[in-house]
C-alpha positions, -999 to +999 in steps of 0.1 A: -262+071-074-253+057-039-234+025-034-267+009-019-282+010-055-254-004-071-254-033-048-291-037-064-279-035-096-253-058-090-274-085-071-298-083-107-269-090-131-252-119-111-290-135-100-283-161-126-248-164-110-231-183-080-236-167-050-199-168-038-200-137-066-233-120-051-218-124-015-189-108-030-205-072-044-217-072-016-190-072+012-170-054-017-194-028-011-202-031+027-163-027+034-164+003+005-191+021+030-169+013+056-139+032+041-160+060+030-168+069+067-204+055+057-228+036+073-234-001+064-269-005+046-287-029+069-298-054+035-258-058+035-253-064+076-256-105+070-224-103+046-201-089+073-213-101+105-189-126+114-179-118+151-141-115+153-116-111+179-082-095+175-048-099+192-013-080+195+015-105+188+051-104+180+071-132+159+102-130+148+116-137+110+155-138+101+174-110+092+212-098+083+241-117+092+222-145+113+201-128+135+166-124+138+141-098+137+112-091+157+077-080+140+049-065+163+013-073+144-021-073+148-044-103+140-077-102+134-097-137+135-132-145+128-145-161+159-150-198+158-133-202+124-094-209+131-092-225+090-103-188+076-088-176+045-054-156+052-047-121+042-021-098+052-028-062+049+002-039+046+000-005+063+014+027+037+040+052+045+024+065+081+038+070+116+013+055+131+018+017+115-008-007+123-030+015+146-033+040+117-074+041+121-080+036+084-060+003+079-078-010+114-110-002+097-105-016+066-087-050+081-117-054+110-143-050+076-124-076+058-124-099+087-162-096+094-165-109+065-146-143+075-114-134+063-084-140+089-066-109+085-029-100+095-011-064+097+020-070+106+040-036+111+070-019+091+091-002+108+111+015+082+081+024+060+064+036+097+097+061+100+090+075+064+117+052+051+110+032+018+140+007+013+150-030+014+145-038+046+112-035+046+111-060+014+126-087+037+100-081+065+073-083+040+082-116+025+094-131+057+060-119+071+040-136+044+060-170+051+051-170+088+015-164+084+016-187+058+032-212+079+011-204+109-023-208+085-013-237+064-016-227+035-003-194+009-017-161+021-030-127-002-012-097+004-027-060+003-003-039+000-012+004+004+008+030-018+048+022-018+039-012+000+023-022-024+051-020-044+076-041-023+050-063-017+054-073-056+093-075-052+091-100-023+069-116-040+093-121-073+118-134-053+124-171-048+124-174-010+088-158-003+067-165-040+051-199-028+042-179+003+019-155-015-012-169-029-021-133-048-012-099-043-033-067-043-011-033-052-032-002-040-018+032-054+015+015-060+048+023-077+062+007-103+094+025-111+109+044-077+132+065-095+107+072-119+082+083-091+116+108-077+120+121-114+085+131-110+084+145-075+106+172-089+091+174-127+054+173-122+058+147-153+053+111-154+054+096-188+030+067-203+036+036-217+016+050-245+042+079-251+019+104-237+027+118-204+007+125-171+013+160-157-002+166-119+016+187-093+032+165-069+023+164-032+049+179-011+052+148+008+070+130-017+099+148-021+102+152+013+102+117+018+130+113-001+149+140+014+143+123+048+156+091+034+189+105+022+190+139+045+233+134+040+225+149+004+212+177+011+229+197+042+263+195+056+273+160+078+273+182+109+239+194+104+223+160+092+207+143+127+191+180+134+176+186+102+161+151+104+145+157+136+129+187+119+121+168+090+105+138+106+085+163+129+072+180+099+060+145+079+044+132+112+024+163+110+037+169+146+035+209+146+042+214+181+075+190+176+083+209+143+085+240+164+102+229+190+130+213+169+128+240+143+137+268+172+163+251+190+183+250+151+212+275+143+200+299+122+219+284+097+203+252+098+169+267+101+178+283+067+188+249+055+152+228+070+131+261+055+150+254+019+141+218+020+107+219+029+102+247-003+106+217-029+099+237-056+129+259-049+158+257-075+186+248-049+167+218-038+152+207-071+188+207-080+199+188-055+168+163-055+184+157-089+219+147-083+204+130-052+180+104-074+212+096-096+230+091-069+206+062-053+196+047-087+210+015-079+189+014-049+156+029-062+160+001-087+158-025-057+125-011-046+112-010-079+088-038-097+100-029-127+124-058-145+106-085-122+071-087-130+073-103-165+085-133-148+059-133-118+036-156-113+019-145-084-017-136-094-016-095-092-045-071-088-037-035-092-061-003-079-047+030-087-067+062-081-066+088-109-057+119-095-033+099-070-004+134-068+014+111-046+024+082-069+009+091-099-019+066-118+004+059-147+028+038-125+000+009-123-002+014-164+033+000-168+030-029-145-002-036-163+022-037-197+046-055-182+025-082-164+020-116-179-017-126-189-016-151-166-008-133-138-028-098-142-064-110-129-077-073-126-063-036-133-087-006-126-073+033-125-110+049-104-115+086-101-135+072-071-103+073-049-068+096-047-040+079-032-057+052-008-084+076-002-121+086-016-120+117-038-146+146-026-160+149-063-188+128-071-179+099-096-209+090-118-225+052-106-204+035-139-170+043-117-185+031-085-193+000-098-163-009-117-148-001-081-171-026-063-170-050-092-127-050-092-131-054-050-155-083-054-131-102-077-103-095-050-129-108-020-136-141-042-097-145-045-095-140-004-118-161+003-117-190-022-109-221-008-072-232-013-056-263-009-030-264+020+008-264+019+021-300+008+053-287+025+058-255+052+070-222+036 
């Protein structure tokens, strides 16, 4: 059953309803096609026609010891509507940042349908690097925007952003700046998600356990972060060339930097990239005890029963990248109040569509949890009484 026919069905149950909620389905499934790499039904055109114009800016936050920080972004503005809802849409763990072609997609959908829409760009997460810097830019983003719309803005936040996006938002300095957050495919424990990069094994709050082989690019993303663990000092800015070619999906750069290696060092990058190989799983090991501490800091987990950010969560159920069961323990640990909406879809992987077909009950609980987020974007708020 297509997505056309659920919008049907969903336009019959809510015809004694509001039609804020009808609108809703119905961009929820309009933007749904659009992320499918389908085209929009023309019965759903009118929910997503607001013209828009978009613009490359800069602004810069604070950062470390005084100084500030400069953050290139991209906004995206419904034409003729400068007091639009604000949302901030955080790109995942990909070299190409904000001009990534799925996040441009799925922000220009989103802003068709009135919604004033900002990606601003990580840096670190851009380079493949998941760690507290991109925390600070995050919630230091979220009060700008805020600041710049007058009022508390929603975050979406894709695969490990999603998961700093909930840390910024615990802390003090950035929480009135978020008016909800949306956590797609996120993590909720990061040393939990590097125990099962090299296990295969994610355990349940239940006490059951998820087993799903791992993605290779996990574990190389950690290896990438923390390259010093894992070949000789001498050898470490080469290796990471290699390694950063090899996660940008940059063959030609792979080989280049791959041949002009000692052979030693090409025996070391060919070791790391098998991460199912004993010397590495070893050393993956000894390298996630090593940087507890600091997989703690980029970890949800021991903040969220104190939140009180309204959270959404979407987790795919095959996700072999940061597995499903990570949004099951923030949906434990979440208060009530706070959890609006937690859905685990075989519709979608990681932040993608799966191939398979999921039957039209999963589709619609996936446009049904994407309408409640829509109604949260665009629900009218009251502005700041005081500047973020």
């Amino acid at each position: 059953m297509s997505f056309f026919v659920i919008v049907l069905a969903a336009a019959a149950v809510f015809a004694f309803a509001s039609w804020p909620a009808v609108r809703a389905h119905m961009q929820a499934v309009a933007i749904l096609k659009v992320l499918g790499g389908q085209p929009v039904p023309a019965l759903l055109a009118p929910v997503m026609a607001a013209p828009l114009t978009t613009e490359d800016l800069t602004f810069s936050v604070p950062a470390d010891g005084g100084s500030t920080q400069s953050v290139r972004a991209r906004e995206y503005l419904p034409s003729g509507n400068a007091n639009a809802p604000a949302l901030i849409v955080l790109h995942g763990v990909h070299h190409l940042g904000i001009d990534e072609p799925r996040l441009e997609a799925f922000a220009t959908s989103i802003a068709n349908c009135g919604v004033r829409v900002l990606t601003p760009e990580l840096p670190d997460i851009k380079d493949y690097h998941v760690d507290a810097g991109s925390v600070r830019t995050i919630g230091e983003s979220a009060k700008w925007f805020a600041a710049r719309t007058g009022a508390p803005v929603g975050v979406v936040g894709l695969s490990f952003s999603g998961g700093l996006a909930l840390v910024a938002a615990s802390e003090p300095a950035y929480r009135d700046a978020f008016r909800f957050v949306l956590a797609v495919g996120a993590q909720d424990s990061m040393g939990r998600v590097a125990e099962y990069y090299r296990t295969g094994v994610d355990p349940r709050p239940n006490g059951s356990v998820e087993e799903l082989k791992p993605h290779q690019y996990g574990p190389l993303v950690l290896e990438y972060e923390y390259v010093e663990d894992f070949v000789p000092p001498a050898d470490v800015a080469a290796i990471r060339t290699v390694l950063r070619a090899h996660l940008y999906e940059d063959k030609a750069a792979e080989r280049t930097t791959m041949a002009a290696l000692t052979p030693a060092q090409q025996a070391e990058a060919k070791e790391l990239m098998d991460t199912k190989s004993g010397k590495t799983q070893a050393l993956l090991a000894a390298s996630n005890e090593r940087h507890a501490a600091e997989l703690a800091a980029l970890s949800p987990h021991g903040r969220l029963e104190t939140l009180n950010v309204p959270v959404y969560l979407l987790h795919g159920e095959a996700d072999n990248i940061i597995p499903s069961a990570e949004t099951l323990w923030m949906e434990t640990e979440l208060p009530r109040s706070t959890l609006k909406a937690a859905l685990v879809s075989p519709v979608i992987s990681h932040i993608d569509f799966e191939s398979s077909q999921p039957t039209a009950l999963d589709q619609w609980r996936l446009v049904h949890f994407f309408a409640q987020v829509m109604e949260a974007a665009e629900r009218p708020v009251d502005p700041y009484r005081s500047a973020p």
